[in-house]
C-alpha positions as CSV (number, residue, x, y, z in Angstrom):
1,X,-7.6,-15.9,-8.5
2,X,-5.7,-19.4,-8.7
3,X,-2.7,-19.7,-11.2
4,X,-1.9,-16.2,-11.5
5,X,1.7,-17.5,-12.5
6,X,-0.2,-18.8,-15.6
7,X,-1.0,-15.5,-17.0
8,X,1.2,-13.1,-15.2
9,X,5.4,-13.2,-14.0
10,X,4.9,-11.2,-11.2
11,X,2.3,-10.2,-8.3
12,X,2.6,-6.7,-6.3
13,X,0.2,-5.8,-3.2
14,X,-0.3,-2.6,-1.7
15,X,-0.7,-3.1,2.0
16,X,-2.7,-0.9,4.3
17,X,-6.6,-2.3,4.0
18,X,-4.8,-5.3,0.8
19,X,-2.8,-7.4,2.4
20,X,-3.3,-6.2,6.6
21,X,-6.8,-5.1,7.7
22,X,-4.7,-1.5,9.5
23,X,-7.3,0.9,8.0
24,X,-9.8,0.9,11.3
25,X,-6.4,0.5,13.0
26,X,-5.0,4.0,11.3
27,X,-7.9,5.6,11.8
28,X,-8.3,5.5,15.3
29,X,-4.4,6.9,15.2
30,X,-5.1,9.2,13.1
31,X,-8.1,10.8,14.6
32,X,-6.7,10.8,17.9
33,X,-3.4,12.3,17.1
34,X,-5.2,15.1,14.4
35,X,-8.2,16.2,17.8
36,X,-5.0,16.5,19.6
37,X,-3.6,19.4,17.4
38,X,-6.9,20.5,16.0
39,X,-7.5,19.1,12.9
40,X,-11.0,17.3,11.7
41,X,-10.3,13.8,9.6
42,X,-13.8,12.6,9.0
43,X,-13.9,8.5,8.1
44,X,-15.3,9.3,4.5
45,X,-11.8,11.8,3.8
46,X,-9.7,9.2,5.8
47,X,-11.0,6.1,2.7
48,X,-10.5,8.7,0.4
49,X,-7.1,9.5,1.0
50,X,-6.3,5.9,1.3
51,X,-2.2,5.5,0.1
52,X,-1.2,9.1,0.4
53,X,2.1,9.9,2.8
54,X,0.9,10.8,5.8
55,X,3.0,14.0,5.8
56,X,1.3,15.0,2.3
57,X,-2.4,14.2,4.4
58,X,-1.4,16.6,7.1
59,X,-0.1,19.3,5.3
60,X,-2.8,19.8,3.3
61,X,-5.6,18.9,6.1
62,X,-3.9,21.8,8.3
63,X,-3.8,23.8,5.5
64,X,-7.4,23.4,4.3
65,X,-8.0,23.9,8.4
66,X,-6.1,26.8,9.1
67,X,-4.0,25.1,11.3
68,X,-0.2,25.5,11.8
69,X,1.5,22.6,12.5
70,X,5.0,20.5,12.0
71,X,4.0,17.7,9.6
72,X,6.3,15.6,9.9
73,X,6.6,15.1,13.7
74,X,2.8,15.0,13.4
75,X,3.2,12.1,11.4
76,X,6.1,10.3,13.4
77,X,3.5,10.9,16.6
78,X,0.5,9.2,14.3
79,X,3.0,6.3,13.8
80,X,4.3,6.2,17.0
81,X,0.4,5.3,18.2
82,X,-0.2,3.2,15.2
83,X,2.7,0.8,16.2
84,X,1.1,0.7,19.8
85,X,-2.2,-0.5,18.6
86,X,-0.7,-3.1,15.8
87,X,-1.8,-6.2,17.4
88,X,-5.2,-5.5,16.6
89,X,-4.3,-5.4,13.1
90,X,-5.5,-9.0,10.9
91,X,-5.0,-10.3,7.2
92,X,-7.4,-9.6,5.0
93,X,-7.8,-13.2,4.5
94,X,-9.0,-13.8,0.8
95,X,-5.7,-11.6,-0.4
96,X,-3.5,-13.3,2.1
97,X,-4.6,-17.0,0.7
98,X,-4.5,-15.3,-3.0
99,X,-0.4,-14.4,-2.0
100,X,0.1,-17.8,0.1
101,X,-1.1,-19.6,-3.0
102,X,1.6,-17.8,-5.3
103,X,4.3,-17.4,-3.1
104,X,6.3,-20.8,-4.0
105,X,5.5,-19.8,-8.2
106,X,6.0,-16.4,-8.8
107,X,8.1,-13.1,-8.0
108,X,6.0,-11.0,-5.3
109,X,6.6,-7.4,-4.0
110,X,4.5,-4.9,-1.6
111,X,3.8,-1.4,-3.0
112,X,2.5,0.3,-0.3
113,X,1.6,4.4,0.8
114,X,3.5,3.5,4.2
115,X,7.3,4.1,4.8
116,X,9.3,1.0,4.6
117,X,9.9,0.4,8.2
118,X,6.2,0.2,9.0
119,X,5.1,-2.0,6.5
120,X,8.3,-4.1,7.0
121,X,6.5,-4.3,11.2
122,X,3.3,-5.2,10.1
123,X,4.3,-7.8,7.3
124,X,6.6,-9.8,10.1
125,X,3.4,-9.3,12.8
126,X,1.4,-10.6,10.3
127,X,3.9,-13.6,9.6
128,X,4.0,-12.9,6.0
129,X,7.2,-10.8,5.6
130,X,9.4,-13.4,3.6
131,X,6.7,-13.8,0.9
132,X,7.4,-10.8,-0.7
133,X,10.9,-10.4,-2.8
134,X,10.5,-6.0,-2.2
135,X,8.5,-3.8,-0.4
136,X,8.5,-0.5,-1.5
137,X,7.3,2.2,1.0
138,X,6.4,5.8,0.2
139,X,10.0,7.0,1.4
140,X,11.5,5.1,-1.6
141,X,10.1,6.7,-4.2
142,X,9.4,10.4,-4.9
143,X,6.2,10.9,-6.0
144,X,3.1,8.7,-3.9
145,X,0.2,7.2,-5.4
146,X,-1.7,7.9,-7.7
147,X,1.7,8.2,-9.3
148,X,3.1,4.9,-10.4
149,X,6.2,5.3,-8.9
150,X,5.9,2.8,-6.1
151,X,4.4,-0.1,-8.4
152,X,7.2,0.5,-10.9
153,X,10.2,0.2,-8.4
154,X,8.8,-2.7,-7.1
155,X,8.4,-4.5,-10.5
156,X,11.9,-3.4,-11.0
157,X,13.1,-5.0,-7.1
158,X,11.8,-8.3,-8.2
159,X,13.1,-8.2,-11.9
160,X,9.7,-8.4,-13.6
161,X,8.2,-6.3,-16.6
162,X,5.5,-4.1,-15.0
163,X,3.2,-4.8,-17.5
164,X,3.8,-8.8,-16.9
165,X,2.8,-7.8,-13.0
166,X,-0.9,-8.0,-11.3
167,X,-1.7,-5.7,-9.0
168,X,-4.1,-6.0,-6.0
169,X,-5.4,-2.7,-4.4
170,X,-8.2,-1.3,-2.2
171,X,-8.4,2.6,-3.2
172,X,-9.1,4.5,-6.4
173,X,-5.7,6.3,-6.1
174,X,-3.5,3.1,-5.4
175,X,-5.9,1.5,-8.6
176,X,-4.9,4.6,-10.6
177,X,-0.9,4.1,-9.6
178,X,-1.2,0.6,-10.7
179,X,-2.5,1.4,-14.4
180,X,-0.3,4.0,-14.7
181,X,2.4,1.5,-14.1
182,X,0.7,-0.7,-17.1
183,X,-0.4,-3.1,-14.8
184,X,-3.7,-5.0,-14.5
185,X,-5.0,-4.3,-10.9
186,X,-7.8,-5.8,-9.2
187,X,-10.1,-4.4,-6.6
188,X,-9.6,-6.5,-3.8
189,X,-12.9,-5.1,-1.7
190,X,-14.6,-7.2,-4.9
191,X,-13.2,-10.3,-3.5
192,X,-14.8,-9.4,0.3
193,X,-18.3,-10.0,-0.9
C-alpha cells in the first residue's frame, strides 16, 4: 500500500470501522438508544447496514418493527450517546499509517455515511483531522451509499478525477458507492489479517 501517489492523484476514506475503529463504539449507541424505544438491532443487521444515515436505519427498522417513532430525534439521541462514549474510539492502525504515509504526496478526502460534524469530532480526537483536504458526510450529499454520491463530491472537494482516486472501505455498500464512482476501492478488513 506504499506509493499510492505513483499510481493514483488522489486517496478517499470512508470513516466509521476505515479510518476510526467507532463500529463497536456505535453499536453499543445504537442498541441502547433502539431497546429504549423498542426496536431490535441485532450485530449481524448493525455490519450490514454499515454507511447508511442513521435516520434512513431507523425508519425502516421501525417500520419493519411496527414501531412508531420520530427518526430523526431518534437519531440526534443515538449521536448524542455516541459522542459521550468517543474516547473509546482508536485508529484502525494499518489505514491510518496507509493515510499518514500519503498525506505530504497526494490530495486526500473522507467519504463517510456520518454527518459532517461527527466525523469532523472524531477525525480531530483521533488527531488526524488536517490530513484530509474534504470530508464529505451523509448530510452533504442526497443520496447515501451505496450510491456514489459521497465519493464523487469528495473527489470533486479535492480537485481530483474520480477515477484517478483509490478508495479504502469496510462494507459491501460503501465498496459498491466507491465503484460506482469509478474508483478502485480496497477492502481494508483484508489488510487486518
Amino acid at each position: 500500500m506504499q506509493n499510492l501517489h505513483h499510481d493514483y492523484e488522489g486517496l478517499i476514506f470512508d470513516m466509521d470501522g476505515t479510518l476510526a475503529d467507532t463500529m463497536p463504539t456505535h453499536f453499543i449507541a445504537w442498541t441502547r438508544s433502539m431497546d429504549a424505544h423498542g426496536i431490535k438491532f441485532t450485530e449481524e443487521r448493525f455490519y450490514a447496514l454499515g454507511g447508511v444515515p442513521a435516520v434512513n436505519v431507523i425508519t425502516m427498522l421501525a417500520k419493519e418493527q411496527g414501531v412508531s417513532v420520530d427518526a430523526v430525534r431518534l437519531a440526534e439521541q443515538k449521536e448524542a450517546l455516541f459522542l459521550e462514549l468517543l474516547e473509546e474510539v482508536k485508529p484502525v492502525l494499518p489505514v491510518k499509517s496507509i493515510a499518514e504515509f500519503h498525506r505530504e504526496h497526494i490530495p486526500m478526502a473522507v467519504a463517510t455515511g456520518s454527518e459532517k460534524w461527527v466525523a469532523e469530532k472524531i477525525l480531530r480526537a483521533l488527531g488526524i483531522y488536517e490530513w484530509f483536504g474534504a470530508i464529505v458526510g451523509a448530510d452533504c450529499i442526497e443520496n447515501p451509499k451505496p450510491a456514489p454520491d459521497v465519493y464523487l463530491r469528495a473527489a470533486e472537494l479535492i480537485g481530483v478525477d474520480p477515477r484517478r482516486c483509490h478508495a479504502f472501505e469496510d462494507t459491501v455498500l460503501g465498496m459498491e458507492a466507491a465503484q460506482r464512482a469509478g474508483m478502485e476501492v480496497i477492502d481494508i478488513n483484508t489488510l487486518l489479517d
